[in-house]
ChimeraX commands (.cxc) that place a marker at each C-alpha (Angstrom):
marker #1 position -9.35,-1.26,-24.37 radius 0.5
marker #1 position -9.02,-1.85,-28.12 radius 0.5
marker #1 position -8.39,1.89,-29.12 radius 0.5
marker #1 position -5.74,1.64,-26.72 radius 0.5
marker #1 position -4.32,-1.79,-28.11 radius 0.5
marker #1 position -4.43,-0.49,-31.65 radius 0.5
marker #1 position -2.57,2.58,-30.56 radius 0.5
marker #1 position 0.38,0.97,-28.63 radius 0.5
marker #1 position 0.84,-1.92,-31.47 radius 0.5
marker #1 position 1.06,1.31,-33.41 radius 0.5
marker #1 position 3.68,2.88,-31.60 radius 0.5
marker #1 position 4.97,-0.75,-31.09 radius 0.5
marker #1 position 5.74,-1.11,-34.71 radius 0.5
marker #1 position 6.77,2.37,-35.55 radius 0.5
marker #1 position 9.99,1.45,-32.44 radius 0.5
marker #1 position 10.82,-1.31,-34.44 radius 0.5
marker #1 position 11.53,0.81,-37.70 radius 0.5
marker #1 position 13.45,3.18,-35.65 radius 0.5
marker #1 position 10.70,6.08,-34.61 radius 0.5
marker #1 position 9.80,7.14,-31.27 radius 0.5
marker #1 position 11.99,9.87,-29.47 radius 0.5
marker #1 position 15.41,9.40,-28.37 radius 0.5
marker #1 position 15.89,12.42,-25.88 radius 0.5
marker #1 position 15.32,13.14,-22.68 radius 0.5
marker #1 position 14.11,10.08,-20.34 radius 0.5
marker #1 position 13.52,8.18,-23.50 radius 0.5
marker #1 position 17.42,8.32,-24.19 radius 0.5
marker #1 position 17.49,5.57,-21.15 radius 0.5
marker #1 position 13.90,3.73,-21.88 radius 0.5
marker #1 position 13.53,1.97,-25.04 radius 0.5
marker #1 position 10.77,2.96,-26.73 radius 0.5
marker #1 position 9.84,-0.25,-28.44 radius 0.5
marker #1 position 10.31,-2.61,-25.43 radius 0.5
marker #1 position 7.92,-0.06,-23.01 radius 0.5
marker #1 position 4.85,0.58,-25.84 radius 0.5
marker #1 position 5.67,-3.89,-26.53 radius 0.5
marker #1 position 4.59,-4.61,-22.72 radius 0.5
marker #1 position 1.74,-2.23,-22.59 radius 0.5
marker #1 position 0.51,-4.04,-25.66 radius 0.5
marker #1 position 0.73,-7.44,-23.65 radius 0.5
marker #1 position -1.26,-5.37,-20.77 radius 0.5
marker #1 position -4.06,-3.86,-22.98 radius 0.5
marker #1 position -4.50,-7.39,-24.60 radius 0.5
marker #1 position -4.81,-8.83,-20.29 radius 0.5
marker #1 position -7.62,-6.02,-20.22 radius 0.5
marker #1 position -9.66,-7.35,-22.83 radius 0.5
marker #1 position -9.06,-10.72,-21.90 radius 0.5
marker #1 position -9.96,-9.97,-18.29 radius 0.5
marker #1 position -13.14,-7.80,-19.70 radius 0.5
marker #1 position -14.60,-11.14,-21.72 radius 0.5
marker #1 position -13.98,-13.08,-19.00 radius 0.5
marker #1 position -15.72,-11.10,-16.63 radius 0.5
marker #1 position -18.87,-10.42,-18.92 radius 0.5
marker #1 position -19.27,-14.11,-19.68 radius 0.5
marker #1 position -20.01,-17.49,-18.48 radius 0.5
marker #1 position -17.05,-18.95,-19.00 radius 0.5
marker #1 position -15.65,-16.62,-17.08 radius 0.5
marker #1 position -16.62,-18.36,-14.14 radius 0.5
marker #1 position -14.44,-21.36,-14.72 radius 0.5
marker #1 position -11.29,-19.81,-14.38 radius 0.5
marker #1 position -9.19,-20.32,-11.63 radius 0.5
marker #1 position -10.11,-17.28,-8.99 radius 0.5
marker #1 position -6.56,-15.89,-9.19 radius 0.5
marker #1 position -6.22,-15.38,-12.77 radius 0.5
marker #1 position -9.18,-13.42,-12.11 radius 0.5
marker #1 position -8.91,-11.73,-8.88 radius 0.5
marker #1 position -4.87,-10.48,-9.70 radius 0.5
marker #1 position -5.25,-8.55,-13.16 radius 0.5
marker #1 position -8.95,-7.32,-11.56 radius 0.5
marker #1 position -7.34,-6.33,-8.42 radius 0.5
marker #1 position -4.34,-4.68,-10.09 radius 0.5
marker #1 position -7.12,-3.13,-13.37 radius 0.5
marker #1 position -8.94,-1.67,-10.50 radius 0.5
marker #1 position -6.47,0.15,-8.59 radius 0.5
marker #1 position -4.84,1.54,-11.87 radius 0.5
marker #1 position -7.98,2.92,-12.87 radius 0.5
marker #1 position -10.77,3.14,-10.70 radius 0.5
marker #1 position -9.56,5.50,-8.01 radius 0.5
marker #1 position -8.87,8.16,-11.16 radius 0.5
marker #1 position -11.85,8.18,-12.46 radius 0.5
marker #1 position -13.51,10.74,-9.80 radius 0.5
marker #1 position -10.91,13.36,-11.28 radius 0.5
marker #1 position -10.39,12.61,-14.78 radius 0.5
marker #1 position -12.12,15.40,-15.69 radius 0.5
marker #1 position -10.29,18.06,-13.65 radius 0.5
marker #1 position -6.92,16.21,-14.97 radius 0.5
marker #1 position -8.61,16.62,-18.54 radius 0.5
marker #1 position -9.22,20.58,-17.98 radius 0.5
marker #1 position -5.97,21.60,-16.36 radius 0.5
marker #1 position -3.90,19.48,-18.85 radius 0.5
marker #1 position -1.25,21.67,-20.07 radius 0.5
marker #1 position 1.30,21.44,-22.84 radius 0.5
marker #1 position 4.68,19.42,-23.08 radius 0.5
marker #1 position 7.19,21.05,-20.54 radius 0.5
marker #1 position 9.76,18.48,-20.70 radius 0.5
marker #1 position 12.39,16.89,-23.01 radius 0.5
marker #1 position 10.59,13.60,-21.92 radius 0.5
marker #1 position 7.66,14.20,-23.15 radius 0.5
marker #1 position 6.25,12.79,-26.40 radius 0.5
marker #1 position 4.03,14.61,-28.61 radius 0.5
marker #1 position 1.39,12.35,-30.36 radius 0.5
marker #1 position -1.99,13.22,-32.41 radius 0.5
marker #1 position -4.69,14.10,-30.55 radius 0.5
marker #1 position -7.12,11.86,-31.91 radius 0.5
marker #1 position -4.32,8.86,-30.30 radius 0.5
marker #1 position -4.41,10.40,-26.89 radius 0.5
marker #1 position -8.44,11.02,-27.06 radius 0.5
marker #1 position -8.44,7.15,-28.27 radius 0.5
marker #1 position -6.30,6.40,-24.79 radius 0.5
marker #1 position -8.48,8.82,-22.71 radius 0.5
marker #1 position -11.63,6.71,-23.92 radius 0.5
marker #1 position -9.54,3.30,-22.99 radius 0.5
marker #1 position -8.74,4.26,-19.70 radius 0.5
marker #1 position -11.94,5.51,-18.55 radius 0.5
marker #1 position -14.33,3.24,-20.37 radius 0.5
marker #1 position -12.09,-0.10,-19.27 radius 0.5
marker #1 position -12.29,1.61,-15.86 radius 0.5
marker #1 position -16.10,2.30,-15.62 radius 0.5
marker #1 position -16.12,-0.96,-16.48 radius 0.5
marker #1 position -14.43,-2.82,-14.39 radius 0.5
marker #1 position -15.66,-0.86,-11.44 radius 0.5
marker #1 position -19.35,-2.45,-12.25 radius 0.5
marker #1 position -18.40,-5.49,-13.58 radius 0.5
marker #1 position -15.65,-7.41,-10.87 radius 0.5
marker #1 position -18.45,-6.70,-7.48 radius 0.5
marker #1 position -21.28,-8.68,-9.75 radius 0.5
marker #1 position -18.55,-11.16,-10.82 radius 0.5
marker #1 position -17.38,-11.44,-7.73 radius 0.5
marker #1 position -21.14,-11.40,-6.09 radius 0.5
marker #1 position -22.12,-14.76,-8.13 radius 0.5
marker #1 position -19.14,-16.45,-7.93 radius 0.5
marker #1 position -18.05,-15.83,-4.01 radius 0.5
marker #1 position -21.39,-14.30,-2.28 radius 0.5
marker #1 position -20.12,-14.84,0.91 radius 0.5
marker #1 position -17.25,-12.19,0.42 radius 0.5
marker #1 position -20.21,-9.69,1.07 radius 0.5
marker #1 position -23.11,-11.41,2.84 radius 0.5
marker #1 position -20.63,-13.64,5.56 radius 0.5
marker #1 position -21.18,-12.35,8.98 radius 0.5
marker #1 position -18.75,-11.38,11.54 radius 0.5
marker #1 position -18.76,-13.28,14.81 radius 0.5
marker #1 position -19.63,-11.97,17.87 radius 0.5
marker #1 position -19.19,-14.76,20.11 radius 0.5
marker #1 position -15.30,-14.86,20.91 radius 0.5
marker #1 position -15.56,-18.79,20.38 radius 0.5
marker #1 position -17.04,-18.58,17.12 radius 0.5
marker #1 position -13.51,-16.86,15.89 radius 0.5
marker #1 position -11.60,-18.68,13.27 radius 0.5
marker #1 position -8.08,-19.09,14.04 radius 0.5
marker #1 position -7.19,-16.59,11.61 radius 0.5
marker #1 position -8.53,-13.62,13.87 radius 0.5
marker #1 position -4.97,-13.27,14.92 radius 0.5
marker #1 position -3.38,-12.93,12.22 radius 0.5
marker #1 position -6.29,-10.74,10.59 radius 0.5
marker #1 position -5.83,-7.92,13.69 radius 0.5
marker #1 position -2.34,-8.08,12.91 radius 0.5
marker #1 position -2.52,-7.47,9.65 radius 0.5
marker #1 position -5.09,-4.57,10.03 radius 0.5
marker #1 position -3.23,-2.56,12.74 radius 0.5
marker #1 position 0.06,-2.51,10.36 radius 0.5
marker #1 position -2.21,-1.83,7.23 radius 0.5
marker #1 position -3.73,0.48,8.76 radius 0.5
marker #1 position -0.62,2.43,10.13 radius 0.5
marker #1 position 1.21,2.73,7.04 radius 0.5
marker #1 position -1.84,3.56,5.08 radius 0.5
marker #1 position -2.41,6.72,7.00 radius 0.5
marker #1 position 1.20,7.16,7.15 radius 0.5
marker #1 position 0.92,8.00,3.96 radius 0.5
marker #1 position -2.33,9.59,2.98 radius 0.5
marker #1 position -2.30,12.64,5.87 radius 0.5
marker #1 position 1.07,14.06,4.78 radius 0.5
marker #1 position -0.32,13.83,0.67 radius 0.5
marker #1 position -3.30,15.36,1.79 radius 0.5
marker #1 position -1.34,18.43,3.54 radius 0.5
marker #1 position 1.12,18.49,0.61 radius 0.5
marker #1 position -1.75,18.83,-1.48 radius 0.5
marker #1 position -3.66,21.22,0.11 radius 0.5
marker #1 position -0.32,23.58,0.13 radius 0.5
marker #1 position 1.87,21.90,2.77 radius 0.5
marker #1 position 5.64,22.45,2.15 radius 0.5
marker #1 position 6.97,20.75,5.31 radius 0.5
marker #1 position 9.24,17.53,3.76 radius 0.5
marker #1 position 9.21,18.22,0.51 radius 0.5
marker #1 position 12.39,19.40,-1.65 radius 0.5
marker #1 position 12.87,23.55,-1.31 radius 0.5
marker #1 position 14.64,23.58,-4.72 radius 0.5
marker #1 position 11.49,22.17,-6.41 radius 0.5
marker #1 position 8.96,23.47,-5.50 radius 0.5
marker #1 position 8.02,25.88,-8.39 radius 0.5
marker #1 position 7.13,22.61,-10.29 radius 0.5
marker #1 position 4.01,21.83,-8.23 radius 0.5
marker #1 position 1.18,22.34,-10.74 radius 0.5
marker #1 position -2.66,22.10,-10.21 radius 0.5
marker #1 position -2.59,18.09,-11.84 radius 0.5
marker #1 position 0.07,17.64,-9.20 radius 0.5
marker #1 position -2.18,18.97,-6.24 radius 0.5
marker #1 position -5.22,16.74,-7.82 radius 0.5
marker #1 position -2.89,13.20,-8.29 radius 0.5
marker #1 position -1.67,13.49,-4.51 radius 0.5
marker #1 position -4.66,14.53,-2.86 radius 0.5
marker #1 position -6.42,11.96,-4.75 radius 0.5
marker #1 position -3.76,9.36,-3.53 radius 0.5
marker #1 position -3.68,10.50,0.00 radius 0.5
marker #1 position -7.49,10.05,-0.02 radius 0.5
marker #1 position -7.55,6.43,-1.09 radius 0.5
marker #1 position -4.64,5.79,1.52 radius 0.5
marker #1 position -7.13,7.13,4.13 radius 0.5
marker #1 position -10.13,4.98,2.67 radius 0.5
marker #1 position -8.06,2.08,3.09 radius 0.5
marker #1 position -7.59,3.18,6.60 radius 0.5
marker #1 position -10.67,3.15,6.81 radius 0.5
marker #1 position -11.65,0.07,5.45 radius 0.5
marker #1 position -9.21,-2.14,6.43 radius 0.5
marker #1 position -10.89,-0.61,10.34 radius 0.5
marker #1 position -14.63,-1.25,9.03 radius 0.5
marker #1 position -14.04,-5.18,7.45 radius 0.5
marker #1 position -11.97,-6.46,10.90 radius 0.5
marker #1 position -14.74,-5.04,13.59 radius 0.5
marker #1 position -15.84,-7.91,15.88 radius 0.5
marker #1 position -19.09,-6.28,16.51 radius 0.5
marker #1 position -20.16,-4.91,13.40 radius 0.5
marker #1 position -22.36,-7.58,12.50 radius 0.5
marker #1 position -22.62,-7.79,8.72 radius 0.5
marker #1 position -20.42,-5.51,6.56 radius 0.5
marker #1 position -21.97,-4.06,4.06 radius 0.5
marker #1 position -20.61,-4.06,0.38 radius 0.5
marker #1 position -19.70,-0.25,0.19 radius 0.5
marker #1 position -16.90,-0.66,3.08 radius 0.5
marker #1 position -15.41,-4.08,1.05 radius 0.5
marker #1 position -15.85,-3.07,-2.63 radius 0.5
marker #1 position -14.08,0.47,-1.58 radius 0.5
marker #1 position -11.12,-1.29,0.12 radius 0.5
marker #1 position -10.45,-3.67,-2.89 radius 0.5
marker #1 position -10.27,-0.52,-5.22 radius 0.5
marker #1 position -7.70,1.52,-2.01 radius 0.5
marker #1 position -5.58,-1.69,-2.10 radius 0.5
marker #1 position -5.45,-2.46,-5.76 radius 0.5
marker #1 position -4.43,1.42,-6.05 radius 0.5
marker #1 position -2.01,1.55,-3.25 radius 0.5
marker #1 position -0.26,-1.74,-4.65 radius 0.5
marker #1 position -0.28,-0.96,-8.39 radius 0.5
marker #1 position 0.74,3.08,-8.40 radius 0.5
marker #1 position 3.68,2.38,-5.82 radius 0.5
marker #1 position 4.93,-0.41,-8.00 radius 0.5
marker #1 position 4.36,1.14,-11.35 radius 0.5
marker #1 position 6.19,4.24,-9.78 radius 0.5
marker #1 position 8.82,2.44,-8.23 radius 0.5
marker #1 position 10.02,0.92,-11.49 radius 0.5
marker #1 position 9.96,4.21,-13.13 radius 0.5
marker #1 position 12.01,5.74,-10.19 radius 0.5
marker #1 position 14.75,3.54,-10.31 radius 0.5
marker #1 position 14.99,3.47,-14.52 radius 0.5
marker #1 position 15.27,7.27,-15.00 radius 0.5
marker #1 position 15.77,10.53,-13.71 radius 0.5
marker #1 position 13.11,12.92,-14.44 radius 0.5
marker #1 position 14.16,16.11,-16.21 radius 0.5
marker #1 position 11.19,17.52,-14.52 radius 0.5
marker #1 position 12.19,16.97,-10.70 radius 0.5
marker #1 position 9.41,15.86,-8.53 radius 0.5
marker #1 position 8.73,17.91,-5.26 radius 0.5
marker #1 position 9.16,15.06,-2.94 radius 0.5
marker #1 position 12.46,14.36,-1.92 radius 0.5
marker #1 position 14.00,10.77,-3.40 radius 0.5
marker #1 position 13.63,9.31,-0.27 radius 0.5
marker #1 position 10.49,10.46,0.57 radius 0.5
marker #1 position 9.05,9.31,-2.67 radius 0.5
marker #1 position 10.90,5.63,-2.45 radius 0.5
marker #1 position 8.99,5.44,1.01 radius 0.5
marker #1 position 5.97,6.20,-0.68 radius 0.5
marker #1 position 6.01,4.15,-3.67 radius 0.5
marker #1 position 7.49,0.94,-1.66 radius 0.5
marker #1 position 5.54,1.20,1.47 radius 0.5
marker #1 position 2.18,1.98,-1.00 radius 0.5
marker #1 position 3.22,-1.23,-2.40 radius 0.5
marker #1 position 3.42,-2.91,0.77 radius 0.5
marker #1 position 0.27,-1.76,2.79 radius 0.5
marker #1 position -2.12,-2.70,-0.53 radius 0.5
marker #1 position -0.58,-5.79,-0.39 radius 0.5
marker #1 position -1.37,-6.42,3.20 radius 0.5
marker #1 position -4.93,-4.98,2.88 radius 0.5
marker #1 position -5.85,-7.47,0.17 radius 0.5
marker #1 position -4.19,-10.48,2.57 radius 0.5
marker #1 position -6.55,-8.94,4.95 radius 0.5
marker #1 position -9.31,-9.15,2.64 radius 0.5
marker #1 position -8.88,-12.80,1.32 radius 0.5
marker #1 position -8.57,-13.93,4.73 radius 0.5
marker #1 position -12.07,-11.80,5.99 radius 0.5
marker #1 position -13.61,-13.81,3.32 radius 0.5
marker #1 position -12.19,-16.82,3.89 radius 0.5
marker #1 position -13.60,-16.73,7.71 radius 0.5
marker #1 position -17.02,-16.29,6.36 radius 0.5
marker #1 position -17.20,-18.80,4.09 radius 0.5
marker #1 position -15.97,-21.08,7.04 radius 0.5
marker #1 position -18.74,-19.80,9.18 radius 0.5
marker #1 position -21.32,-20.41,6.69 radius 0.5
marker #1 position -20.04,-23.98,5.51 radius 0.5
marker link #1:1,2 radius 0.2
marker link #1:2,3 radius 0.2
marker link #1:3,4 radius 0.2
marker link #1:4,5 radius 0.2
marker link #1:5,6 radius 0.2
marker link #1:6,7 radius 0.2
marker link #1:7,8 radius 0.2
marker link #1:8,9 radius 0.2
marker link #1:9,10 radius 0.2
marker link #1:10,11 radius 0.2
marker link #1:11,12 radius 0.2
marker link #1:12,13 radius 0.2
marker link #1:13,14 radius 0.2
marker link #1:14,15 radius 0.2
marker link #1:15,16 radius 0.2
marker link #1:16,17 radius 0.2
marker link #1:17,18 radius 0.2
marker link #1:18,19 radius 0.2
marker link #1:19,20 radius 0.2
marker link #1:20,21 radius 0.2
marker link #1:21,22 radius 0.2
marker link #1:22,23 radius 0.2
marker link #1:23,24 radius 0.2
marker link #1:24,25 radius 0.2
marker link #1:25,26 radius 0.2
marker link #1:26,27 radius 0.2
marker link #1:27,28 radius 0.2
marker link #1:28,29 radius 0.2
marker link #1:29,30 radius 0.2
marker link #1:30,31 radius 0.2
marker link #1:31,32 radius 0.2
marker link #1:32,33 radius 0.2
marker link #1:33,34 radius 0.2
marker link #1:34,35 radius 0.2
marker link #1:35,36 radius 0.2
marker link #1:36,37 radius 0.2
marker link #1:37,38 radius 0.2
marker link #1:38,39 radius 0.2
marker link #1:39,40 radius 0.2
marker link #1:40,41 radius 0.2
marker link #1:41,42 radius 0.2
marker link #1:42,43 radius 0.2
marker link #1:43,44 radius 0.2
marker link #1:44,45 radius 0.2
marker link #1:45,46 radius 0.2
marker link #1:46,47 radius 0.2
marker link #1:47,48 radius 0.2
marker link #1:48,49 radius 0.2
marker link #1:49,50 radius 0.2
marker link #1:50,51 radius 0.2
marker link #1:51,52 radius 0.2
marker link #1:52,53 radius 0.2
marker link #1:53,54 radius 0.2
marker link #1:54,55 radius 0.2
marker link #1:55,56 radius 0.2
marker link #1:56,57 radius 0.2
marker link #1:57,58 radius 0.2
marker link #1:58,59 radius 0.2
marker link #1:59,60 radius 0.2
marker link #1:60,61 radius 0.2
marker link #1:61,62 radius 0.2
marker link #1:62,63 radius 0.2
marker link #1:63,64 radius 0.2
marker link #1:64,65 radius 0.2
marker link #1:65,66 radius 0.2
marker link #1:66,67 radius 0.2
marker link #1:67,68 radius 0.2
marker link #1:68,69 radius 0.2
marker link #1:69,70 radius 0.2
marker link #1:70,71 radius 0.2
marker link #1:71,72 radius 0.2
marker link #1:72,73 radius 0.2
marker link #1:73,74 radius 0.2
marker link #1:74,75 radius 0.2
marker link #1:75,76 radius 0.2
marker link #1:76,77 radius 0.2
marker link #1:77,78 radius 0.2
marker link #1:78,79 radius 0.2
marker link #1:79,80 radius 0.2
marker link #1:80,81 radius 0.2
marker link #1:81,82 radius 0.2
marker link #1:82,83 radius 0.2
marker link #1:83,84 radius 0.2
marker link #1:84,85 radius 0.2
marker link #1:85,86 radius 0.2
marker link #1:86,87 radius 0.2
marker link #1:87,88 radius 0.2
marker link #1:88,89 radius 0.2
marker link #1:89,90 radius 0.2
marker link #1:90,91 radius 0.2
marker link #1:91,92 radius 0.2
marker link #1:92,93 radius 0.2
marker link #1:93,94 radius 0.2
marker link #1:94,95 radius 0.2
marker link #1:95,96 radius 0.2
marker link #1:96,97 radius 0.2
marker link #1:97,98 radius 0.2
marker link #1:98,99 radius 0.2
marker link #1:99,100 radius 0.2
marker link #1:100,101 radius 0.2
marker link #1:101,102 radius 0.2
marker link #1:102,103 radius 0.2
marker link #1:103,104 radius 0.2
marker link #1:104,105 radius 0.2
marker link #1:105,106 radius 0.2
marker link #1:106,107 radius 0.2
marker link #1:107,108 radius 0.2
marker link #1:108,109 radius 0.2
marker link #1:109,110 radius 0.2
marker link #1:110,111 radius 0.2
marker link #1:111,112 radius 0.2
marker link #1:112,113 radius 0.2
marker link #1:113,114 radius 0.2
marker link #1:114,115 radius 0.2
marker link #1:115,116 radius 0.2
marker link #1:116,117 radius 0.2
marker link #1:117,118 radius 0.2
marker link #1:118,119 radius 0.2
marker link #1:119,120 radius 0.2
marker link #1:120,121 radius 0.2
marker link #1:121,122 radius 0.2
marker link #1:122,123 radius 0.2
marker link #1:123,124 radius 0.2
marker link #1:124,125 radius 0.2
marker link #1:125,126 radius 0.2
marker link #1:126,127 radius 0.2
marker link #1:127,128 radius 0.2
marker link #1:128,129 radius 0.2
marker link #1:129,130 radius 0.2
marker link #1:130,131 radius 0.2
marker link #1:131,132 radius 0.2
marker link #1:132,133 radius 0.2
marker link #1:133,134 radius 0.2
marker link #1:134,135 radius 0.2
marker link #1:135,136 radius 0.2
marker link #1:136,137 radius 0.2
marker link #1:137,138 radius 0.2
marker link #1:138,139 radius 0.2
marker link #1:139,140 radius 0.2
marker link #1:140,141 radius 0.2
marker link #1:141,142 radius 0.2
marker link #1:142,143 radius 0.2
marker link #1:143,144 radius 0.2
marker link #1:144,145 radius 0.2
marker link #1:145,146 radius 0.2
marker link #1:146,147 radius 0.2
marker link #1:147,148 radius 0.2
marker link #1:148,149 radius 0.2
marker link #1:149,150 radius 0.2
marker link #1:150,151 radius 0.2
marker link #1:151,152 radius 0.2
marker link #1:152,153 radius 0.2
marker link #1:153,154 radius 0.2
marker link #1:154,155 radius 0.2
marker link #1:155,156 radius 0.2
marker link #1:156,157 radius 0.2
marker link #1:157,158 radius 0.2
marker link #1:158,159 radius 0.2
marker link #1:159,160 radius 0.2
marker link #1:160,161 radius 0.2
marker link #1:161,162 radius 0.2
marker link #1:162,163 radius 0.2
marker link #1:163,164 radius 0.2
marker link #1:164,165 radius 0.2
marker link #1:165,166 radius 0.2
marker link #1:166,167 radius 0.2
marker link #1:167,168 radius 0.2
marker link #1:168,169 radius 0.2
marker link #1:169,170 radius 0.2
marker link #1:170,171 radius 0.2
marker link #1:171,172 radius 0.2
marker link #1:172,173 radius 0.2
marker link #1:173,174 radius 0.2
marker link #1:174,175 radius 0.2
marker link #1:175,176 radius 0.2
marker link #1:176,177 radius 0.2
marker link #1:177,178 radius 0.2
marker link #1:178,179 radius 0.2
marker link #1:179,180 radius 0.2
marker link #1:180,181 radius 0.2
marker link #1:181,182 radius 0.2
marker link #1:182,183 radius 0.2
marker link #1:183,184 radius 0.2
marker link #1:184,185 radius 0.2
marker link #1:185,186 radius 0.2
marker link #1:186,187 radius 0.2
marker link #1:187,188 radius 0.2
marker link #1:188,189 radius 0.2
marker link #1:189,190 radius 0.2
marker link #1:190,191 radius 0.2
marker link #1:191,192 radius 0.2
marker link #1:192,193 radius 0.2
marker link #1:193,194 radius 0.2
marker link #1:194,195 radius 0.2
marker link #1:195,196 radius 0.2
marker link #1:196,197 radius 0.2
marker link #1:197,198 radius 0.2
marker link #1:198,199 radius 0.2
marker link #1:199,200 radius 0.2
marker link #1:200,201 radius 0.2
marker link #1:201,202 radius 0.2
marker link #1:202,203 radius 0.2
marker link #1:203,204 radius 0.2
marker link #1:204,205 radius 0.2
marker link #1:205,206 radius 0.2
marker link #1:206,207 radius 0.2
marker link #1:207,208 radius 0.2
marker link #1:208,209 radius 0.2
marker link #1:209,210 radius 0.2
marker link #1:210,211 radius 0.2
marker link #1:211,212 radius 0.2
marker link #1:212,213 radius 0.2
marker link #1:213,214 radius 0.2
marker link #1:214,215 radius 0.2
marker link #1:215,216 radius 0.2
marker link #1:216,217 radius 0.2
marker link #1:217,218 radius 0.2
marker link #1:218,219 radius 0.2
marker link #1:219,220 radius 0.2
marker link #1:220,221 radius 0.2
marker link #1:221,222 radius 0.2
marker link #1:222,223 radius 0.2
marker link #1:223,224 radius 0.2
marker link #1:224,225 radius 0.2
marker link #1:225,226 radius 0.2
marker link #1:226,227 radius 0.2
marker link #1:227,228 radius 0.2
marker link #1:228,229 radius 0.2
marker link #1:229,230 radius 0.2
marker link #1:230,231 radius 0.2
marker link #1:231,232 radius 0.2
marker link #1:232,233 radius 0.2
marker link #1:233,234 radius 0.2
marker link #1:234,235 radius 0.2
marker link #1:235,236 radius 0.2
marker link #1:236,237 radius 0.2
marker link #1:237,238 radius 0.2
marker link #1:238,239 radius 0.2
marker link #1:239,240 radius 0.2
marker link #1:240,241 radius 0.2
marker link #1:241,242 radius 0.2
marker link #1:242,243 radius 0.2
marker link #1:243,244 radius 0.2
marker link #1:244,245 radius 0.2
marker link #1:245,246 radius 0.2
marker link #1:246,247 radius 0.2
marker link #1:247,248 radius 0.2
marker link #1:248,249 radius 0.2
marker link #1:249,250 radius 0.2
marker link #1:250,251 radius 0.2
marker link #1:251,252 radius 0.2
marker link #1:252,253 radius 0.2
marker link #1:253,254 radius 0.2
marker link #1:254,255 radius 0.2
marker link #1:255,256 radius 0.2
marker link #1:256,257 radius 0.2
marker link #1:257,258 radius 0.2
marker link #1:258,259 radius 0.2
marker link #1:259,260 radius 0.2
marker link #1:260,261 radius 0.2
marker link #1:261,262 radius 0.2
marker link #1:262,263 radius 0.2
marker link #1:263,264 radius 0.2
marker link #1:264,265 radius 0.2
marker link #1:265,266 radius 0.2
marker link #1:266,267 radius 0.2
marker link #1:267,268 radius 0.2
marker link #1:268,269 radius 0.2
marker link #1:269,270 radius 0.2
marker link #1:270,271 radius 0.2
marker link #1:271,272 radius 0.2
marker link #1:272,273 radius 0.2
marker link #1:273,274 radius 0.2
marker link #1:274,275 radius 0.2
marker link #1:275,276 radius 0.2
marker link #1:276,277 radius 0.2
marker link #1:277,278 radius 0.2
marker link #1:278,279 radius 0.2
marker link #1:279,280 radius 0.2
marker link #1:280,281 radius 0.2
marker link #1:281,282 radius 0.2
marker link #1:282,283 radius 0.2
marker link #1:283,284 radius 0.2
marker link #1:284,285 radius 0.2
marker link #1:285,286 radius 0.2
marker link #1:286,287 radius 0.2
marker link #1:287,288 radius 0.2
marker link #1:288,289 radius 0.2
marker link #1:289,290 radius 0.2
marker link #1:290,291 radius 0.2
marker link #1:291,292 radius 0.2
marker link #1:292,293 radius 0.2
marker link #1:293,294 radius 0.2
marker link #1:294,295 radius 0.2
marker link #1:295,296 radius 0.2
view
């Protein structure tokens, strides 16, 4: 993440003497304050990348680890698969909004993004492995007496997580597969082949969490294995950190390139996104919780 962190102070500084652009949705977003807080996130990434690689990091409270983690790893993680089909069918600037920068600064970003996300995808399950094994070797009950009091509240949780995850991920998946049914007739023309990829890629990890948040809560299932956990953290972290990001975004300006998605159909995505990854990691924490009270 340092390229990255160089780059934004960059950018950072350059706002504060005036640059950056002024047009377009950067005539309502100020260019200085924006690049500022992504240098105050880059500099959490590197932070959160020591602490994960050394001992210390084992001291720290578990939720100044697990939150950035949890929100590093849905930014990132679920992209990697189809960074480089984003990379290939990357076109030119077709906006007023966008800003046109060196390409050595966006291959330094590019590197950034995918190396802190390779990296966190290997490095929070071993973190995570030595400092809470029971998150992945804890078994599920079979005995109805042996069920924590949370079971409740944990089947609960799962049948609404699971509802509004697939909600969402089967009409992204049709919309991205050439569905038209829903979205906005005017806008259509401005699907592109990076739009197909992005919303089949977020319908799919709407599904996984379907999926997972299914695999984690069965009674009879024994132990669950790692894949079914470690690929539900990365569906929730995604689900949570993408709505929000793109929440924010929606409300502080209007696109000059209109998305096909009507404005209501995109505030219930981004807000109910927000909502089911937040459930599915409740669902998580309390999973793990229940094991470590069966093994203590």
């Amino acid at each position: 993440m340092v390229p990255y962190f160089v780059v934004k102070v960059i950018w950072t500084v350059d706002g504060l003497r005036g640059g950056g652009p002024h047009d377009g949705a950067w005539s309502k977003l100020d260019w200085t304050a924006l690049n500022g807080l992504t240098v105050v996130m880059a500099g959490a990434a590197i932070l959160l990348g020591l602490a994960l690689g050394q001992r210390w990091g084992l001291r720290i409270p578990g939720w100044l680890i697990l939150l950035p983690a949890w929100l590093g790893t849905g930014f990132l993680v679920p992209m990697i698969p189809i960074l480089p089909v984003l990379l290939l069918t990357a076109g030119g600037g077709d906006t007023a909004a966008d800003v046109v920068v060196p390409a050595w600064e966006i291959a330094l970003v590019s590197v950034s993004f995918a190396g802190f996300g390779l990296g966190v995808a290997v490095a929070v399950p071993l973190y995570v492995w030595q400092r809470w094994p029971h998150a992945f070797t804890g078994r599920t009950p079979t005995d109805p007496a042996a069920v924590s009091t949370t079971g409740a509240v944990e089947r609960t949780v799962a049948n609404l997580a699971a509802a509004v995850s697939v909600a969402l991920g089967l009409p992204q998946l049709y919309w991205a597969l050439g569905g038209t049914f829903g979205l906005d007739p005017a806008s259509l023309d401005h699907r592109d082949a990076q739009w197909h990829i992005l919303t089949g890629n977020s319908g799919l990890w709407a599904l996984i969490a379907a999926w997972g948040v299914w695999t984690v809560t069965r009674r009879s299932a024994g132990a669950v294995s790692r894949t079914p956990m470690l690929l539900t953290w990365v569906a929730s972290g995604g689900l949570f950190a993408w709505g929000s990001w793109k929440a924010i975004f929606t409300y502080a300006v209007t696109s000059s390139y209109p998305s096909p998605e009507r404005p209501l159909t995109l505030a219930v995505e981004n807000h109910f996104g927000a909502l089911a990854g937040t459930m599915v990691l409740v669902l998580l924490l309390l999973v793990a919780e229940r094991r470590h009270a069966l093994q203590g």
